[in-house]
C-alpha positions in Angstrom: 14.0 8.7 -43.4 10.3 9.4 -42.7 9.6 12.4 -42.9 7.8 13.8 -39.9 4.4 15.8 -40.0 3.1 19.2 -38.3 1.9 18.1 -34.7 -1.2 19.8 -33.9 -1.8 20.6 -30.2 -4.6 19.5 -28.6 -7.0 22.8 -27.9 -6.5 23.4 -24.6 -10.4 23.6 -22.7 -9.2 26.3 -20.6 -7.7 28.4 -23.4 -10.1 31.1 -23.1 -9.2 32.7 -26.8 -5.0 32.2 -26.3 -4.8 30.1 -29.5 -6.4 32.9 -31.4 -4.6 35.6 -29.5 -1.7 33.9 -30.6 -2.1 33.4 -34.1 -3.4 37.0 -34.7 -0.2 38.6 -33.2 1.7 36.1 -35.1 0.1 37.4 -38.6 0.7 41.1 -37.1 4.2 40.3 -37.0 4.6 37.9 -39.8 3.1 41.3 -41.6 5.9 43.8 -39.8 8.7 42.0 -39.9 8.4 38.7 -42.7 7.5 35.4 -41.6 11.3 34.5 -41.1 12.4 36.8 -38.6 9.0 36.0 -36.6 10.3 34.3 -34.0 8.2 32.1 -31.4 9.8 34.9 -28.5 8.7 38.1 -31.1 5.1 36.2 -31.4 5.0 35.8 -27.7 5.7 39.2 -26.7 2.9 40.7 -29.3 0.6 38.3 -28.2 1.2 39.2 -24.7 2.2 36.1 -23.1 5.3 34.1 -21.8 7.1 31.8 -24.7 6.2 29.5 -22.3 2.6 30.0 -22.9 2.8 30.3 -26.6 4.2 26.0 -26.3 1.8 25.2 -24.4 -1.0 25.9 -26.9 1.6 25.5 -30.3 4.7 22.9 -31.0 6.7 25.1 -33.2 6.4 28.4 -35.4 5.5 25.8 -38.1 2.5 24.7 -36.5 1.5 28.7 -35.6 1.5 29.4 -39.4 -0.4 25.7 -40.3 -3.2 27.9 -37.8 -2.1 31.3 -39.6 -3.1 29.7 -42.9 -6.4 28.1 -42.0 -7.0 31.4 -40.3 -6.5 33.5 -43.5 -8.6 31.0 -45.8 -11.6 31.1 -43.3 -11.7 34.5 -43.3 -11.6 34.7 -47.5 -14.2 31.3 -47.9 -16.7 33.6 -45.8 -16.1 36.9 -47.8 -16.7 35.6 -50.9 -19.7 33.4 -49.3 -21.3 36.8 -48.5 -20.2 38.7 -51.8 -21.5 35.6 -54.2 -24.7 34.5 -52.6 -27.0 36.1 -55.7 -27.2 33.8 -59.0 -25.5 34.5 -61.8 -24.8 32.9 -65.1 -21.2 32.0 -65.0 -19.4 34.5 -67.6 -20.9 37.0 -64.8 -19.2 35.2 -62.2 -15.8 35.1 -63.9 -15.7 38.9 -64.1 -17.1 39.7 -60.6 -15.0 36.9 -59.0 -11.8 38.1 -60.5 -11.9 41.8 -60.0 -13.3 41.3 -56.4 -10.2 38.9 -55.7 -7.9 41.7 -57.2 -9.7 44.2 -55.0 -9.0 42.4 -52.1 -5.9 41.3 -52.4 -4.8 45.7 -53.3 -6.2 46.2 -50.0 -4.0 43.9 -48.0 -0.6 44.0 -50.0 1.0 42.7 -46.3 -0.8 40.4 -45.8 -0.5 38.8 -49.8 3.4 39.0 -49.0 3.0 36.9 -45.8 1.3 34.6 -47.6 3.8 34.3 -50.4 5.9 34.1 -47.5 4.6 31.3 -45.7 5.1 29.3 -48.9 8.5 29.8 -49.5 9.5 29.3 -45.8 7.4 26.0 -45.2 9.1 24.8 -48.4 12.6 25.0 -46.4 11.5 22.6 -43.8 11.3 19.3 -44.8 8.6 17.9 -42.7 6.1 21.5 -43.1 6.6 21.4 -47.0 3.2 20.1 -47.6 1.8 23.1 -46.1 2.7 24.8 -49.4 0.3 22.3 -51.5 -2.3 22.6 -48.8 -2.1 26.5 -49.2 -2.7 25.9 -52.9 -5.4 23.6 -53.3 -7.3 25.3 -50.2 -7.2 29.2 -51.9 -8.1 27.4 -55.5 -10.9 25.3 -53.8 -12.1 28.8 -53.1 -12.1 29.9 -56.7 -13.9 26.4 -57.5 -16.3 26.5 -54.9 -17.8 30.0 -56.3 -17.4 29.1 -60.0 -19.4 25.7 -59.5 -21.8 27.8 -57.6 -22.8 30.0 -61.4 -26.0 29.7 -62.5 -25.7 27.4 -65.5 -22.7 25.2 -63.8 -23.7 21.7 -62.9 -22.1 18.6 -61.0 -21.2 17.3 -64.2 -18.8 20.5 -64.7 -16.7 20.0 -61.7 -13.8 18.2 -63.3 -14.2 21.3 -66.4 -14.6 23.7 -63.7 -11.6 22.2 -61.9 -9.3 23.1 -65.2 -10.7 26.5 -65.6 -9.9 27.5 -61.8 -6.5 25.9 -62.0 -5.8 28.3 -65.3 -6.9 31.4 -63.3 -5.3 30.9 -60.2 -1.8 30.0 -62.1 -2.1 33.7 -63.9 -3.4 35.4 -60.6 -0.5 34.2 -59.0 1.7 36.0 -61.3 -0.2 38.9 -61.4 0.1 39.0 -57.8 3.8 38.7 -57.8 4.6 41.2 -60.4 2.2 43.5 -58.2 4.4 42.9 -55.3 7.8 43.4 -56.9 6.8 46.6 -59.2 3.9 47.9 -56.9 1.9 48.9 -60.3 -1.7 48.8 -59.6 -2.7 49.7 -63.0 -0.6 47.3 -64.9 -2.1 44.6 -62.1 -5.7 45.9 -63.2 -5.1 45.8 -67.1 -3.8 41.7 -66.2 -6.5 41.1 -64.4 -9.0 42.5 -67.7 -6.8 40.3 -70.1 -7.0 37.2 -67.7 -11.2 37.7 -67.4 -11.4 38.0 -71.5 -8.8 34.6 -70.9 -10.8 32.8 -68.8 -14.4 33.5 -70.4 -13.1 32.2 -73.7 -11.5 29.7 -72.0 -14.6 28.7 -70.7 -16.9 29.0 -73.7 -14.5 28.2 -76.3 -12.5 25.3 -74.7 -14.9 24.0 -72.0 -18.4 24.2 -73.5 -19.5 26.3 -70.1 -21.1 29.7 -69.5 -20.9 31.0 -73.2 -22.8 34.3 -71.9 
């Protein structure tokens, strides 16, 4: 059977902000109550509108959290866009990048769980599982985007850079999930160290890039 694919509405020209009403109540109560038991009537009501409403600008809950994802990843491509914008070589940018990610993410532990949420619950429906590689590629496209950006990284390195982003954001992903489950920071920082000292060697050792 072909497998069917998230139907994005059509942004409605008299919306006046309901689609991002919508989506931000839906991440408040993704965040209070998980993204399973946020229902399209729970969304509604904390969005303050009719479920009738909520269709008329969104298909299904699975296209709400397609929007709840681009959301989230807009929001990080421009924090990091503003924390990076000074040069640096990129054994500097390793270290910044990955305790400011870390630093982030202790700040907005319900928000991280949503996230690791959406994953999981996108997975269960056949025709949103793609969501879950989209998440994926989009959040390490981040990483990449700021690595490439160091100040002795060319276009040559992409494919090099490519590999060294996939390696951190497989082990931040852990880290993250042992944070969630045991809810110890300092173990979560001391990962973080050993995975920096990882990834510079990594880089220098392995990859030929950013040796200092």
């Amino acid at each position: 059977m072909k497998q069917q694919s998230i139907r994005k509405s059509r942004v409605r020209p008299n919306s006046d902000g309901r689609r991002e009403q919508i989506v931000d109540a839906a991440l408040k109560v993704m965040i209070s109550d998980g993204v399973y038991h946020a229902t399209t009537r729970k969304i509604a009501e904390a969005a303050g509108v009719n479920v009738a409403t909520l269709h008329y600008h969104f298909h299904d809950k699975e296209e709400i959290i397609f929007s709840a994802m681009e959301v989230l990843a807009s929001g990080y491509r421009r924090v990091l866009k503003e924390r990076f914008s000074q040069p640096q070589s990129l054994h500097e940018r390793i270290g910044d990048l990955l305790r400011f990610i870390w630093s982030e993410i202790e700040k907005a532990r319900g928000e991280q769980l949503v996230l690791q949420e959406m994953t999981l619950y996108v997975l269960r429906v056949p025709y949103a599982e793609h969501l879950a590689a989209n998440k994926e590629s989009e959040i390490k496209s981040l990483y990449s985007e700021c690595l490439m950006a160091a100040s002795d990284v060319g276009e040559g390195d992409e494919a090099r850079i490519g590999e060294l982003t996939n390696f951190i954001y497989a082990c931040f992903v852990g880290i993250l999930n042992q944070w969630l489950a045991t809810h110890d920071a300092p173990l979560a920082e001391k990962a973080t160290a050993d995975l920096i000292e990882a990834a510079r060697a990594m880089a220098a050792n392995r990859l030929g890039l950013g040796a200092r």
